[in-house]
C-alpha positions as CSV (number, residue, x, y, z in Angstrom):
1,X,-24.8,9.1,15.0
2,X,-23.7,5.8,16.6
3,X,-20.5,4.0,16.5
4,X,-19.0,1.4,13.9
5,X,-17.9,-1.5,15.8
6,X,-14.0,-1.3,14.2
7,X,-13.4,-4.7,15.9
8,X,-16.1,-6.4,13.4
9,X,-14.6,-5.3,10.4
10,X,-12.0,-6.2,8.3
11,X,-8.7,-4.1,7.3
12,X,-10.5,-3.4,3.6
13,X,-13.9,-2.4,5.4
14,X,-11.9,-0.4,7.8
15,X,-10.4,1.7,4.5
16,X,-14.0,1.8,2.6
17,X,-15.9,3.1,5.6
18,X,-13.9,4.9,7.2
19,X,-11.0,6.1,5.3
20,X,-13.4,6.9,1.9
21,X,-11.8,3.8,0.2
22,X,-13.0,2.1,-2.6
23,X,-12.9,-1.5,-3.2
24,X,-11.3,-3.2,-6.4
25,X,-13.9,-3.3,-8.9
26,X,-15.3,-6.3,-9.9
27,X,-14.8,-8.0,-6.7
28,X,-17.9,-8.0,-4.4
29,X,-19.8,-11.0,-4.4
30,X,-23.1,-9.0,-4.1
31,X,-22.7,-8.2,-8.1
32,X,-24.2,-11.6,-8.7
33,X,-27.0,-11.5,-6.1
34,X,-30.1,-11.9,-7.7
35,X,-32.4,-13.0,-4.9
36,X,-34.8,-10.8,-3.2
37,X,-34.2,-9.1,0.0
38,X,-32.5,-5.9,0.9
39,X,-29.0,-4.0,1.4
40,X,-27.9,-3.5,5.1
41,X,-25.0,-1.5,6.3
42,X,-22.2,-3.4,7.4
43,X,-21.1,-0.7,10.1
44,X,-24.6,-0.5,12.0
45,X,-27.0,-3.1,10.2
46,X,-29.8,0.2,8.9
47,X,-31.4,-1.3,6.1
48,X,-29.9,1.3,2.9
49,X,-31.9,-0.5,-0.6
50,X,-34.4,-2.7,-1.4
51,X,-33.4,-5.7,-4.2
52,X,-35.9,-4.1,-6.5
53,X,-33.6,-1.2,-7.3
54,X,-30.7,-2.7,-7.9
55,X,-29.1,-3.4,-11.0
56,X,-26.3,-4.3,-13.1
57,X,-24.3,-1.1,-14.5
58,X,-21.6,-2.7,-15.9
59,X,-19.2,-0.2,-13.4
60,X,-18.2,-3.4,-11.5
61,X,-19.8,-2.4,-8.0
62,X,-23.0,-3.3,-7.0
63,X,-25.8,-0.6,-8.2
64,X,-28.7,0.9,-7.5
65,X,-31.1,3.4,-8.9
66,X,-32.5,4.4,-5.0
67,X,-32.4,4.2,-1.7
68,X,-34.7,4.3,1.4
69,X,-35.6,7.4,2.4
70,X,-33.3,8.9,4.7
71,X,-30.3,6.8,4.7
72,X,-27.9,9.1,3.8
73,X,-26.0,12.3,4.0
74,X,-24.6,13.3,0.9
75,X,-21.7,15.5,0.2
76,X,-19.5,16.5,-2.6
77,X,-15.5,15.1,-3.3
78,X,-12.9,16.5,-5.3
79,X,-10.2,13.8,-5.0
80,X,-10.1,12.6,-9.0
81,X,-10.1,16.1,-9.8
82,X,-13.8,16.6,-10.4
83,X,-16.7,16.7,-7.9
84,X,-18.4,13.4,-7.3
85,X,-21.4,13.1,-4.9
86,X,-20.4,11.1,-2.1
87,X,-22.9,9.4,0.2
88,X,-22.6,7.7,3.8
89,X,-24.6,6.0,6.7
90,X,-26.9,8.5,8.0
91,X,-26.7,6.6,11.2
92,X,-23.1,5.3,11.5
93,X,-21.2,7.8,9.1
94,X,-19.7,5.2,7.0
95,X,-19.1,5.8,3.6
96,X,-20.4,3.6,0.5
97,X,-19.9,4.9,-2.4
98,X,-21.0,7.5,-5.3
99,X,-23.9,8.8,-6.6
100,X,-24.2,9.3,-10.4
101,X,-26.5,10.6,-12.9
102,X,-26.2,7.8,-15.5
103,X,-28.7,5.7,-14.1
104,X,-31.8,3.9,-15.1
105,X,-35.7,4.9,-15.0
106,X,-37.6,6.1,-12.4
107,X,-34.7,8.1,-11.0
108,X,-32.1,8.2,-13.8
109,X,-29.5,7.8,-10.2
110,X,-26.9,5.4,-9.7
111,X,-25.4,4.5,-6.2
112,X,-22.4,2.9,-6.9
113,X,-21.8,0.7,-3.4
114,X,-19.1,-0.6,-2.7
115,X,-20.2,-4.3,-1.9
116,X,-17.9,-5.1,1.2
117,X,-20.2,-2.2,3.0
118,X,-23.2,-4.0,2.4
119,X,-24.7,-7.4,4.0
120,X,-27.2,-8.9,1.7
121,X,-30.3,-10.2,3.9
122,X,-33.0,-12.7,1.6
123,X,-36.6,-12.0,2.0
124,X,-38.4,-14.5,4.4
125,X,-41.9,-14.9,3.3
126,X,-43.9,-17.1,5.2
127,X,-47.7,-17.8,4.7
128,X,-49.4,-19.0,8.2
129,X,-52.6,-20.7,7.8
130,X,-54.1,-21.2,11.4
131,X,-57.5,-22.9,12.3
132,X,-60.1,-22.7,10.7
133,X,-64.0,-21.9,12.0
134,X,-64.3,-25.5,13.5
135,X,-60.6,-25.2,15.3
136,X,-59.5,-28.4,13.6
137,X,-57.5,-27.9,10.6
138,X,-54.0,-26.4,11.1
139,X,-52.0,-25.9,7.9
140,X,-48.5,-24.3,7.7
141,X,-46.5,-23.4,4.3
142,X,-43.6,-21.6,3.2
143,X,-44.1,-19.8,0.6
144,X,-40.3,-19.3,-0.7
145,X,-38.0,-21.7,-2.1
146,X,-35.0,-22.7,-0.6
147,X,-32.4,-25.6,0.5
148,X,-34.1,-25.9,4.0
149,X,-36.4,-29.2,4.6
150,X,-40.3,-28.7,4.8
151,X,-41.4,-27.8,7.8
152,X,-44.5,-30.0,7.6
């Protein structure tokens, strides 16, 4: 398992990854992130979920109904009184969130994240067009919108 850089985080990240903290509800920027991309953890950067499977659950955390395979350990807590499935880093240890079964179709799960774990990375598609037979025509296009300038 590595090591969570401590001195890269912030006193809130601190208590969510490492001190099973939850963040305020509500308050993650990643519940409005509709883009495409994926779901990184912010202690060692391993890519945790895909933009496809998230969704809006209403809880006030960002949600998903899976992960990638093999990104977590799960295990059970009892600190509200009643077990909860807790899930962290595979590879760093740090803690995320909750898994419940209220979720939506295909899995009926719902990782409930807490959003300052995460860093949201955008898809970067990019269609390459080299020469063609005779060597002479070079074409090059981005295939996804965005505020930067054409290249060409």
């Amino acid at each position: 398992m590595s090591k969570i850089d401590k001195s890269k985080l912030t006193a809130e990240q601190k208590l969510v990854l490492l001190e099973e903290g939850t963040e305020r509800p509500g308050s993650s920027e990643l519940n409005y992130e509709k883009r495409e991309g994926s779901y990184h953890c912010v202690g060692c950067g391993i890519k945790l979920f895909e933009s496809s499977a998230k969704y809006e659950s209403g809880s006030g955390w960002p949600s998903f109904y899976e992960s990638l395979p093999d990104v977590f350990e799960i295990k059970s807590d009892f600190y509200i009184g009643y077990e909860r499935k807790e899930y962290h880093c595979k590879k760093c240890g740090g803690h995320h969130g909750h898994i419940f079964d209220d979720g939506p179709k295909p899995t009926g799960k719902r990782y409930c994240n807490n959003g300052i774990c995460l860093v949201f990375k955008e898809k970067k598609v990019w269609n390459y067009f080299y020469f063609n037979k005779s060597k002479s025509f070079f074409s090059f296009s981005r295939a996804l919108t965005s505020t930067y300038p054409p290249i060409c």
